[in-house]
C-alpha positions as CSV (number, residue, x, y, z in Angstrom):
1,X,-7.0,-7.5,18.0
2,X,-4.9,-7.2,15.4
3,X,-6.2,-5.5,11.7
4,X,-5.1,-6.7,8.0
5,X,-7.1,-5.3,4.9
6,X,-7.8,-7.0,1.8
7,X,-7.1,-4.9,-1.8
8,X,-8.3,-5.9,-5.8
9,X,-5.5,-5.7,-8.2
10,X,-5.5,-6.6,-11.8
11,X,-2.4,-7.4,-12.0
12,X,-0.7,-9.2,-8.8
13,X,3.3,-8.8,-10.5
14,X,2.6,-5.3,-10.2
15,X,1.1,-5.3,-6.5
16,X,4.4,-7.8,-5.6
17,X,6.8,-5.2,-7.0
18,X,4.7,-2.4,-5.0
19,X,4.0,-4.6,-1.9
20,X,7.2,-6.5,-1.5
21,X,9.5,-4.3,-3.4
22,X,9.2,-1.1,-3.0
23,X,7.3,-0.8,0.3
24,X,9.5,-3.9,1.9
25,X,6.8,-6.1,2.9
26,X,7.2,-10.1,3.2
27,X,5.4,-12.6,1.0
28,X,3.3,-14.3,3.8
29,X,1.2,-16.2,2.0
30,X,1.5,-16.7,-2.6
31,X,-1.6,-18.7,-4.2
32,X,-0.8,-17.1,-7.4
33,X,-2.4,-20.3,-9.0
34,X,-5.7,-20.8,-7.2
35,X,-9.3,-20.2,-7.7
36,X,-8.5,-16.8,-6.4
37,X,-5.5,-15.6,-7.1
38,X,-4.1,-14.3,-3.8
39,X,-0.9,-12.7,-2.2
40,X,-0.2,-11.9,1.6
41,X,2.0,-9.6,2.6
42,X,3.3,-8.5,6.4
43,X,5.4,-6.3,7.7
44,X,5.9,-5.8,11.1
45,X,2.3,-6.2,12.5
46,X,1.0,-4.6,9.1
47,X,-1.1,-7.5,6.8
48,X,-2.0,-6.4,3.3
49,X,-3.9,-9.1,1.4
50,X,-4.2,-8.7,-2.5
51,X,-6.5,-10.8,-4.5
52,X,-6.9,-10.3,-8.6
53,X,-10.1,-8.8,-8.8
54,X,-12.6,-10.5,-11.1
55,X,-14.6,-7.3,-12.6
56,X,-13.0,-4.8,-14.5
57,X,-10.9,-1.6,-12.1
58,X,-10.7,0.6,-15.0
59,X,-11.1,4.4,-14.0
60,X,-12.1,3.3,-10.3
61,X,-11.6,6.2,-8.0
62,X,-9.6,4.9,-5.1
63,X,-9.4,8.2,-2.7
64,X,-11.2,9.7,0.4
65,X,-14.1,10.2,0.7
66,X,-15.1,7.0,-2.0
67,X,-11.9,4.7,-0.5
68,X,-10.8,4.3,2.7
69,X,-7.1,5.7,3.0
70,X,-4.2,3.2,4.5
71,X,-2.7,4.3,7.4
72,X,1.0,2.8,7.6
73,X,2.7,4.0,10.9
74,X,6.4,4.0,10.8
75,X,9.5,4.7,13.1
76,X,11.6,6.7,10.1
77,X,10.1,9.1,7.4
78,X,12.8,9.7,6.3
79,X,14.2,6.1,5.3
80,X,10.3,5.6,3.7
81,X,10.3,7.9,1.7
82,X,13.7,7.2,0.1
83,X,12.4,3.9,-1.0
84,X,10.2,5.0,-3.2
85,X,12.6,7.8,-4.5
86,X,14.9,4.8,-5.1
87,X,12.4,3.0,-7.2
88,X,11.5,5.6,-8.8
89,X,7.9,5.6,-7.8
90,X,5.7,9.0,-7.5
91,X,4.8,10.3,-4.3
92,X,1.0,11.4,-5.1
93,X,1.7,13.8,-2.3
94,X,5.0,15.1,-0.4
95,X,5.9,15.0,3.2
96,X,4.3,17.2,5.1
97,X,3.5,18.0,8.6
98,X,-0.2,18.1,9.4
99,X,-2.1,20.8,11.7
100,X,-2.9,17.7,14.3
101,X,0.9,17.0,14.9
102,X,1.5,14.3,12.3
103,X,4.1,14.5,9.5
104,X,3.4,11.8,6.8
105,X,3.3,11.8,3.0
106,X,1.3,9.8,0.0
107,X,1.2,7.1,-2.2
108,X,-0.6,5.1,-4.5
109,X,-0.5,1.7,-5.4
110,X,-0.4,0.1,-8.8
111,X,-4.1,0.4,-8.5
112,X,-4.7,3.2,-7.7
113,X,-5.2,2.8,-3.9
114,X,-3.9,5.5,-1.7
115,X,-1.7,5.0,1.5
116,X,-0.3,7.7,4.0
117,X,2.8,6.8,5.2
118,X,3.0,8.4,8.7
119,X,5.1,9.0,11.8
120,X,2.1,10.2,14.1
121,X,0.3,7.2,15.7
């Protein structure tokens, strides 16, 4: 079994510059121009699916406990981290390492979704 996740943007340039840019992921699958508008991203065995949402996200809280968090598990911290720096994108929380053992730190997407970036798996 294998697990992707599916995310509402309302703007999919933005998710492509978060997605593919600054988090490195491949365009998989770009229907930019259908009914739904739709990326797919991979990386590794990772599969992020974005889709332009059709209500209104304003002011949608996108944190534990009223979002699920996204767990990306990665071989270097250290080389993560420094793509965001180098993009210029805030960390919503710092590395850190974690009373179970883990040491990880936190974005958000364009969106407002958060994702720990982790080395603990």
């Amino acid at each position: 079994m294998k697990l992707g996740v599916e995310l509402y943007t309302t703007d999919l340039a933005k998710a492509e510059e978060f997605y593919g840019g600054v988090l490195g992921f491949e365009i998989i699958e770009d229907n930019r121009s259908g009914k739904v508008p739709y990326l797919g991203f991979a990386r590794g065995q990772a599969r992020i699916g974005v889709a332009r949402s059709w209500k209104p996200l304003d002011n949608v809280d996108h944190t534990p406990p009223l979002a699920p968090e996204l767990v990306l598990y990665v071989e270097d911290l250290e080389a993560e981290v420094e793509r965001f720096r180098t993009a210029h994108w805030p960390l919503f929380e710092e590395i850190k390492i974690r009373p179970w053992g883990a040491t990880d730190f936190r974005v958000k997407d364009p969106d407002g979704h958060l994702l720990r970036i982790t080395t603990s798996d």
